[in-house]
N, C-alpha and C positions, 0 to 999 in steps of 0.2 A: 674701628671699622676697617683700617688699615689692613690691621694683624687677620683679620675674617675673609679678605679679599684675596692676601696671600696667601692664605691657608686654603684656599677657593682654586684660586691659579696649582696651586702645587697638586691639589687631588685631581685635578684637571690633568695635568702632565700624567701623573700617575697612570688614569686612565687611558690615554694616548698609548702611553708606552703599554697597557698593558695589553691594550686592544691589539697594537702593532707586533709583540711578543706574542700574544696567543690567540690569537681571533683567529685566524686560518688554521691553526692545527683543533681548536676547540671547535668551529664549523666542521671541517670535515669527520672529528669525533661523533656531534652531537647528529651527522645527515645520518651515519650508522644505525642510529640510535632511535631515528626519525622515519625509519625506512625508505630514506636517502629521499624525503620530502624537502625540498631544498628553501621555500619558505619558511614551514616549522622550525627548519634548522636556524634558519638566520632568526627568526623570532625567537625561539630558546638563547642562540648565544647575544641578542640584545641583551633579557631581561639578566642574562648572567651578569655581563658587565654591570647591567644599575645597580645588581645588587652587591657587586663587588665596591661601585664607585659609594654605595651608602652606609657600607662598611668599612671603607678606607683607614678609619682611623684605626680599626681593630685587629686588621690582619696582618699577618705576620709576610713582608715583601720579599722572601725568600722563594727562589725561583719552584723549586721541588714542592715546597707548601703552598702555594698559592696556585700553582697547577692543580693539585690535590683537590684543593676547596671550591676551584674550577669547576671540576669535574663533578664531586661531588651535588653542587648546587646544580648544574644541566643538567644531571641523572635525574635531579630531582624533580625540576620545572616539566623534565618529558612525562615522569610519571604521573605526575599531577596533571598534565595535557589529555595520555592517555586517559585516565580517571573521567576526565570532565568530560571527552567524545563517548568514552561507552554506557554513562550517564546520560546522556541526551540521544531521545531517537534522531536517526536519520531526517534530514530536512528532503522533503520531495517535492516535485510543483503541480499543481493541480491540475489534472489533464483539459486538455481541451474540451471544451464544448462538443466540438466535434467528434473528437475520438472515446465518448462515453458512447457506448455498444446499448442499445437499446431494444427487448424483444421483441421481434417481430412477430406479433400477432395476427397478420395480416389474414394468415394462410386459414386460420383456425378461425376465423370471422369468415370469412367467405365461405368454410366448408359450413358453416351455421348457416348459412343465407340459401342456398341449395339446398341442404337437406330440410328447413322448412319450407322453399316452396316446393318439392316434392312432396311433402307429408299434403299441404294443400291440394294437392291432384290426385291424392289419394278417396277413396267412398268413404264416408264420413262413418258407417263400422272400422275400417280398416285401421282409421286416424284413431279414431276413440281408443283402439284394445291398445295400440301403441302408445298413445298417450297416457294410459292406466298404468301400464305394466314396465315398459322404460322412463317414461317424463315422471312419470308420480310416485315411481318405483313401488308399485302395488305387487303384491302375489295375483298369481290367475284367480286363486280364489275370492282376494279382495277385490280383482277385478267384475269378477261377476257379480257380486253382489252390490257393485257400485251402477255396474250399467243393468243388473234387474237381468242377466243373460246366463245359461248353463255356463260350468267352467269349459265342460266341453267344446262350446261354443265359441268361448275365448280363445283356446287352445287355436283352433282350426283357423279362427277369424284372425289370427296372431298371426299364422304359420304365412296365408296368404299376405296380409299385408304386411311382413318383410321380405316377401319374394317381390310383392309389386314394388315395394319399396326400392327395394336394386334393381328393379329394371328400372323405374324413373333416374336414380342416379347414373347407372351405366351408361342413359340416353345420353345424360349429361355432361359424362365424360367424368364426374366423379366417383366413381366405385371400377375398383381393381378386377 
């Protein structure tokens, strides 16, 4: 248990010293690298060290190589970073209650409420041909044959009640 302890302490030093040796040149490598995200970076050059410190037994403590394997292993962790963001959609937050846009239909309700009570003060021929030939979308012809009236009839009975038609709404102030 002894020998495990020291061997424990020594990779311990190790790491110390390596962290002390190259933590600051391999930070300011890997912010590059990071597009100078200054978190990522320090999160990259953690994981480098764990994985240096879980390797200890196997790497060679020569200064030039061990920079090397440095480097290589942050090059790697960033690519694998990058990998895993462009992997994952964007996180967003769900708008507000309030800031969901909701159509107003107001306008288009109201110009319905006016234009049927105008059709109402309309002569109940006037109402009828309008209601055959726009509301039930009949031909003049199917129009007459519905109300038992020449198409002629329709035609003329048409003509006028869309003229009374707009005067009732111009009264109104709805027609242009």
């Amino acid at each position: 248990m002894c020998a495990v302890l020291a061997h424990s302490k020594e990779e311990e030093q190790r790491i110390a010293l390596l962290y002390q040796q190259f933590g600051g040149p391999l930070l300011r490598h890997v912010r590059r690298s990071t597009g100078n995200d200054l978190q990522w970076a320090e999160d990259v050059v953690q994981e480098t060290l764990v994985r240096a410190w879980r390797n200890s037994a196997r790497l060679r403590w020569e200064p030039g190589l061990l920079w090397a394997w440095l480097l290589t292993v942050a090059r790697r962790i960033v690519i694998d970073g990058r990998r895993r963001r462009s992997a994952r959609p964007t996180e967003v937050e769900p708008p507000e209650a309030d800031s969901i846009a909701v159509p107003d239909t107001s306008e288009r309700a109201l110009s319905a409420i006016v234009v049927a009570e105008a059709l109402r003060q309309l002569s109940d021929e006037h109402r009828e041909v309008i209601e055959q030939t726009y509301l039930r979308d009949r031909t003049i012809k199917e129009a007459a044959e519905t109300l038992g009236i020449p198409p002629g009839t329709v035609k003329s009975r048409l003509y006028y009640a869309i003229r009374a038609l707009r005067e009732l709404l111009r009264e109104k102030g709805a027609a242009g």
